[in-house]
C-alpha positions as CSV (number, residue, x, y, z in Angstrom):
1,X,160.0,138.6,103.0
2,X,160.9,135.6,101.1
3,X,158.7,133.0,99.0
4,X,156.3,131.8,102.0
5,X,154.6,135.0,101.7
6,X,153.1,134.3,98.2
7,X,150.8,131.3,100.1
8,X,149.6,133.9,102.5
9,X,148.8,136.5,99.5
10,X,147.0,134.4,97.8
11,X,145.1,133.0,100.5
12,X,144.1,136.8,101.0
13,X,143.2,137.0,97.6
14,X,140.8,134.3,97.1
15,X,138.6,135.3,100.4
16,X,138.4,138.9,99.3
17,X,138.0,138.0,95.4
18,X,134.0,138.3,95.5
19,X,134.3,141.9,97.4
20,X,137.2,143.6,95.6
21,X,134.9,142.5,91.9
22,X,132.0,144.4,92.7
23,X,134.2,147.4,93.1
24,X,136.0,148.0,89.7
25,X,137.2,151.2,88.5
26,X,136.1,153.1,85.9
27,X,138.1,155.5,83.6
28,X,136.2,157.9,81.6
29,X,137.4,160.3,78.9
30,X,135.3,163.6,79.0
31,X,135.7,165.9,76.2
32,X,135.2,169.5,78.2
33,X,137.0,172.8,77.5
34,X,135.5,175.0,80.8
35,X,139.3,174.0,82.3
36,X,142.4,173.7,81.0
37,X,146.6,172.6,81.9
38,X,147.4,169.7,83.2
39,X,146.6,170.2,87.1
40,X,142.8,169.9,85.6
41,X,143.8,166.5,83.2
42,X,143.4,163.5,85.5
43,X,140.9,162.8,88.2
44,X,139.9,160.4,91.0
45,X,136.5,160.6,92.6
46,X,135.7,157.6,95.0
47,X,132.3,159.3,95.2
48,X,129.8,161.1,92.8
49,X,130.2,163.8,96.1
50,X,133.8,164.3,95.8
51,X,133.3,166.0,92.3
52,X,133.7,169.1,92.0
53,X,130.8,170.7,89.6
54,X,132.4,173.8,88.7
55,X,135.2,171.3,87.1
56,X,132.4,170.1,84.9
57,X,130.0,171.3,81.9
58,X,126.7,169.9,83.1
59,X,127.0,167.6,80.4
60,X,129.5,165.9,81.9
61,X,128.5,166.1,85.4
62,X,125.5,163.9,83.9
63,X,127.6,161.1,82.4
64,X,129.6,161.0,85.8
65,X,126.1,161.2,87.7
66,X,125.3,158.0,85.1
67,X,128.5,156.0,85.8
68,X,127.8,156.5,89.7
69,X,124.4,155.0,89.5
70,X,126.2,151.8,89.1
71,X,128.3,151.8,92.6
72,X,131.7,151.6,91.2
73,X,134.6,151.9,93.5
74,X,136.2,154.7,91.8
75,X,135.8,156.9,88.4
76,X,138.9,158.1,87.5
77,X,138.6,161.1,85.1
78,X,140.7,161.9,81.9
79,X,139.8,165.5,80.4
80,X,140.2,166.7,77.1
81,X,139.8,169.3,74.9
82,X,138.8,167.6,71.9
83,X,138.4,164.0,70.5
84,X,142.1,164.6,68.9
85,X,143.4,164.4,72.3
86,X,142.2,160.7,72.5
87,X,145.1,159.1,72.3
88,X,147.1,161.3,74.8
89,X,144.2,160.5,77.5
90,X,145.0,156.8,76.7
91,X,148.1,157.0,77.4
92,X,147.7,158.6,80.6
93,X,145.6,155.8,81.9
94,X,147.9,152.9,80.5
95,X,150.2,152.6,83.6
96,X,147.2,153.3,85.9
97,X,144.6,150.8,87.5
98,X,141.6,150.5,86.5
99,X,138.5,147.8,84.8
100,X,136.0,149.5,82.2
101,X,136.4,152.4,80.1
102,X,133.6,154.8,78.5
103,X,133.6,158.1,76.5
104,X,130.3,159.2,76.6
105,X,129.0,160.7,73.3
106,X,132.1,159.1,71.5
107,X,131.5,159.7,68.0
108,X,131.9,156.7,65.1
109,X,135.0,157.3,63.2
110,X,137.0,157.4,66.5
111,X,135.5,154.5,67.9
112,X,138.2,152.8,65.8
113,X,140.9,153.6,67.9
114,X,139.9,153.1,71.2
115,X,138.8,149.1,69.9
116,X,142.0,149.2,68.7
117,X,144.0,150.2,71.8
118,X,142.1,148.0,74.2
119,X,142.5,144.9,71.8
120,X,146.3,146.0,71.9
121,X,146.5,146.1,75.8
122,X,144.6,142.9,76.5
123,X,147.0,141.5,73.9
124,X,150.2,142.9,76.5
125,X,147.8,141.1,79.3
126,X,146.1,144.1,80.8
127,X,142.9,143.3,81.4
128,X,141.2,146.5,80.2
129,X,137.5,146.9,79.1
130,X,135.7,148.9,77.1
131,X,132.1,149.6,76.8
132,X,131.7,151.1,72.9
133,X,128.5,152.1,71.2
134,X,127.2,150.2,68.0
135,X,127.5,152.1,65.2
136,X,129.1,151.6,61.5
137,X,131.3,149.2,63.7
138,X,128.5,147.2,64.4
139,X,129.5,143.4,63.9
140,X,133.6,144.4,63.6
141,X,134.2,144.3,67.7
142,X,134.2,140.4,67.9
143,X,137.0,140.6,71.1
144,X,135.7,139.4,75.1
145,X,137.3,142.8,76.2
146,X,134.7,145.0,74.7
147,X,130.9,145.3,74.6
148,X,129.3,146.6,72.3
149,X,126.1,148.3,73.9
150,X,123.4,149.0,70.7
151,X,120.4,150.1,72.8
152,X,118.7,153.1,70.9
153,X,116.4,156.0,72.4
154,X,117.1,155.4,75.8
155,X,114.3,158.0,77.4
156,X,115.5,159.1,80.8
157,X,112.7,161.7,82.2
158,X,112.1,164.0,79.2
159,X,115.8,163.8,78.3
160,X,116.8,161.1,75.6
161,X,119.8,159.8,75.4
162,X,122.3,158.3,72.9
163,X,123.6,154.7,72.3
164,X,127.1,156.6,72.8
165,X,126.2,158.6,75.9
166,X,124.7,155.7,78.3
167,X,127.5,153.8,77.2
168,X,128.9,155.7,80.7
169,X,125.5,154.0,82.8
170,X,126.8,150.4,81.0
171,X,130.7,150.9,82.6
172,X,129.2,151.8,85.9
173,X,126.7,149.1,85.8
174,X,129.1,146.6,85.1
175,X,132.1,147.9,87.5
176,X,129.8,147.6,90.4
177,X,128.4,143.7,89.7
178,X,130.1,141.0,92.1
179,X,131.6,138.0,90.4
180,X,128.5,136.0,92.0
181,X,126.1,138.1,89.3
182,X,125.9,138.3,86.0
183,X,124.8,141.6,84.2
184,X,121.7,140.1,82.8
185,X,118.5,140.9,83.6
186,X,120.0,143.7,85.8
187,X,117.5,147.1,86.1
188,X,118.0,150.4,84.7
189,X,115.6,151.7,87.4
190,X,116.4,155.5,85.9
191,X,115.3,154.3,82.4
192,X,111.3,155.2,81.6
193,X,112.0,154.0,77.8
194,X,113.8,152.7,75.0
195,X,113.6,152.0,71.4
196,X,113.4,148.0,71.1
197,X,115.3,146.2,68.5
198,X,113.2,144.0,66.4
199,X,115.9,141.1,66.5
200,X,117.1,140.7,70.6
201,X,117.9,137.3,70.2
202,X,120.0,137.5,66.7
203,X,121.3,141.0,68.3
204,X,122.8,139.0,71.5
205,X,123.8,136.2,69.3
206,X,125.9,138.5,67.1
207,X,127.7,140.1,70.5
208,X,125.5,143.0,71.0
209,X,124.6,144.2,74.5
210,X,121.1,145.5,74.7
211,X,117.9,147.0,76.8
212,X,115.0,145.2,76.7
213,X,111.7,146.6,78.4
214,X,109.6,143.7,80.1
215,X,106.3,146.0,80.0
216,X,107.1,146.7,84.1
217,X,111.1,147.6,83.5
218,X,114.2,148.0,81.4
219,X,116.9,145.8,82.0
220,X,120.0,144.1,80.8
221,X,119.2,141.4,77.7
222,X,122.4,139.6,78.1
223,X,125.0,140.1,80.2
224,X,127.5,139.2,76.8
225,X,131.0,140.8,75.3
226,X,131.3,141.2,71.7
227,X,132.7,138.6,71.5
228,X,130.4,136.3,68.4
229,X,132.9,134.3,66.4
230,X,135.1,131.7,67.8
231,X,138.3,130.5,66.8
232,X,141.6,129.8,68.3
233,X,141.6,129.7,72.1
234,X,138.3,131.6,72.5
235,X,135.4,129.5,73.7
236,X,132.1,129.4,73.8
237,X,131.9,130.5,77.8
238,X,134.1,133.3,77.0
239,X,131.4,135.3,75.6
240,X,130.3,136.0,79.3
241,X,131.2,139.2,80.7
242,X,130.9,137.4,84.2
243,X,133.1,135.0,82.9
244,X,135.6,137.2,81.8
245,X,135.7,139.0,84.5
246,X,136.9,136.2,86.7
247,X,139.4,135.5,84.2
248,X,140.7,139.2,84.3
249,X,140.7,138.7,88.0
250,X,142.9,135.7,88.4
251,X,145.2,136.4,85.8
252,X,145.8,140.7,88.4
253,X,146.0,138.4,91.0
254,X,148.2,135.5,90.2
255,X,150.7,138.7,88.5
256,X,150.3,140.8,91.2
257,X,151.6,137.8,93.5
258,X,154.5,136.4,91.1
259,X,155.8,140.3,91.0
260,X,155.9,140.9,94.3
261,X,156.7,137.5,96.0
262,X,158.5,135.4,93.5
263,X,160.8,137.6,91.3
264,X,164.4,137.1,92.1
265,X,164.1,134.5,94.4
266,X,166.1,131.3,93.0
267,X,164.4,129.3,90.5
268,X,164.8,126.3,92.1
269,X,162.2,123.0,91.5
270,X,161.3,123.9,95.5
271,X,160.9,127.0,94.7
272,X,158.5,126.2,91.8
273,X,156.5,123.7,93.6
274,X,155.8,126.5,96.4
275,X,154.6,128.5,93.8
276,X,152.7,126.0,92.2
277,X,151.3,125.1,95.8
278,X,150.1,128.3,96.2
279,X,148.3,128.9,93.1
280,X,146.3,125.5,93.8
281,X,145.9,127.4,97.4
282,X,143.9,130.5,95.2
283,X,141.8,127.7,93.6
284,X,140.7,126.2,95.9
285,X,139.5,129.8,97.8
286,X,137.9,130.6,94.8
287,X,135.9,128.0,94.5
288,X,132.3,128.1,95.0
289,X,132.3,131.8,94.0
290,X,134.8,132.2,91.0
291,X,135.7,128.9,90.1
292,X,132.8,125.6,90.1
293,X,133.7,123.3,93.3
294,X,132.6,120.6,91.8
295,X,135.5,121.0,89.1
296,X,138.5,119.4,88.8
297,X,140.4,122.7,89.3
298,X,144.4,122.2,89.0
299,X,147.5,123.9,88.8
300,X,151.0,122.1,87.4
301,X,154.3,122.6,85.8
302,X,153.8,122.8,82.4
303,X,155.9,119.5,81.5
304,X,155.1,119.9,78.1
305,X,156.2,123.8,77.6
306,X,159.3,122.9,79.6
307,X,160.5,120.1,77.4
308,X,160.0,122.2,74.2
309,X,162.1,125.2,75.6
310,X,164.3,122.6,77.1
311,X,165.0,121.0,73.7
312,X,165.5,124.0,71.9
313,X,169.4,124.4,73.7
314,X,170.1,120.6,75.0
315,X,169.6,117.1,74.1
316,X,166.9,115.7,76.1
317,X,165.2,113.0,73.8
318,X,166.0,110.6,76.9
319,X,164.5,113.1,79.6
320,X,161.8,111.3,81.7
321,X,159.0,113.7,82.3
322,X,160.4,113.7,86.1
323,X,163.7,114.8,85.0
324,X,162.2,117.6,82.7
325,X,160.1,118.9,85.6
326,X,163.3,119.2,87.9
327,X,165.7,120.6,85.4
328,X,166.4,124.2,85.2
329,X,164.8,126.8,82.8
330,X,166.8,129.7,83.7
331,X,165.0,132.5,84.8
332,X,161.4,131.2,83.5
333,X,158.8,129.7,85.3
334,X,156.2,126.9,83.0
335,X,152.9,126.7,85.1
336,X,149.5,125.2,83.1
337,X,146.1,125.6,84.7
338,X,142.5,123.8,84.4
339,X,140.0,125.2,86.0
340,X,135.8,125.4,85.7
341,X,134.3,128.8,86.1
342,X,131.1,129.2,87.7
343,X,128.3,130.7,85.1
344,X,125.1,132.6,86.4
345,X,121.6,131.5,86.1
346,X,120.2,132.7,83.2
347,X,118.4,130.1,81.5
348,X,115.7,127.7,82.8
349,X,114.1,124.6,80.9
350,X,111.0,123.6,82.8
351,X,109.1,120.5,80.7
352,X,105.8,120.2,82.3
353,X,104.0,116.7,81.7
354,X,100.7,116.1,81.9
355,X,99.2,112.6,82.9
């Protein structure tokens, strides 16, 4: 009980950071009309064995084969009747947990909405994903939270597939990666063939998330978001799905901690420093893995946020910035982070000279 216990949270939370990222959850919507009523609505499967197939069109026992191949920790499993029922799916799976979401076989004109809705949530700070096909909304994603997978003619066996439908093989693939791993260069194993783009280099450069076959294998291009134009706070490094995964992590962890240890305890300046303490605690556990230990990675009170909320209800123009960080804010809590992220290996310049 009490405050102290947010130190040993967070402690917990930076040494099992690495393991609980390469088990992400996966939410699928599945269009599929051979059940219906809401006991057959929602589903959790923490393996591809717990499914049962009568449930399932084989269709859609294909996608969730496809999303499996990728080692999530769990698939959870919206069904509906129709692509109209979109929205209701959604908001099923708002108040639940979960990383990346696929509809396998989505069709264009509704890809719309689910941009739309994930755009909305990561602006309510969820940290939903979504892996969307290219289509006519190629080039209009331009948001970290969504990739935008373009790959055409995927050839699995003598089946061939859709951009759409191995959108659910993307989610998988990128659910099961540890924060030590990016997605690029990562193997399809499953995939015997794929129709290449003519452009892979403008086609990642514009936020596109494509195949590429090396002549022995097809595998990830890029492990990049959507994400192509910059402005605001969105940087360059942001374009990473590794990355932004990492930030999605820290930003469930360091909630999940304020919630359940710091909420209604006093708002004291001790109290704040603890917090503060404990964050720089998290840090410094992440580092090496999540964050770059060779980074000046800090936590503070936000001096600067403070005196502007500060000023807006008293007279402070003679407030030190000692006496701003002390003085009390009510019920909010101004904290301001630096910190480095550790990129993956995915570039090598190797000059050769010769005497």
């Amino acid at each position: 009980m009490g405050l102290p216990e947010i130190i040993i949270e967070f402690k917990a939370k930076a040494e099992t950071a690495v393991r609980r990222s390469e088990n992400g959850i996966v939410a699928v919507i599945l269009e599929d009309t051979s059940k219906s009523g809401d006991e057959y609505a929602s589903y959790k499967y923490n393996f591809e064995a717990d499914i049962v197939k009568a449930h399932w069109t084989a269709k859609n026992l294909d996608y969730l084969n496809k999303i499996f191949l990728g080692t999530p920790h769990r698939v959870i499993v919206e069904r509906v009747q129709s692509a109209a029922e979109y929205e209701t799916a959604l908001a099923r799976l708002k108040n639940k947990q979960w990383n990346w979401l696929t509809i396998p076989g989505i069709a264009d004109e509704d890809v719309g909405t689910i941009k739309d809705w994930i755009i909305a949530q990561r602006a309510a700070k969820k940290t939903f994903k979504a892996v969307l096909p290219s289509g006519e909304t190629a080039n209009k994603f331009n948001n970290e939270g969504i990739v935008e997978f373009s790959t055409t003619g995927i050839k699995v066996g003598a089946k061939l597939y859709t951009t759409a439908e191995y959108c659910a093989r993307i989610a998988g693939l990128l659910a099961g990666l540890p924060l030590t791993e990016s997605a690029t260069y990562q193997v399809l194993a499953e995939v015997d063939g794929i129709t290449e783009g003519t452009t892979p280099d403008d086609d990642i450069d514009a936020g596109r998330f494509i195949l590429i076959d090396d002549g022995e294998k097809v595998k990830v291009g890029r492990g990049v978001n959507s994400l192509a134009t910059l402005s605001g706070d969105k940087t360059e490094d942001m374009k990473s799905i590794k990355i932004i995964e990492g930030m999605d992590l820290m930003r469930d962890d360091i909630r999940s901690a304020f919630e359940n240890n710091y909420i209604g305890i006093n708002n004291s300046y001790d109290n704040k420093k603890m917090f503060i303490a404990a964050i720089g605690q998290y840090f410094t556990g992440l580092e090496g893995t999540v964050l770059d230990k060779d980074a000046n990675n800090t936590v503070d009170i936000d001096v600067e946020a403070q005196r502007a909320w500060l000023a807006e209800r008293y007279d402070i123009s003679d407030y030190s910035d000692e006496q701003i960080r002390k003085a009390k804010t009510g019920r909010l809590v101004f904290a301001t982070a630096n910190v480095t992220f550790c990129d993956a290996i995915e570039d090598l310049r190797f000059a050769i000279n010769m005497a």
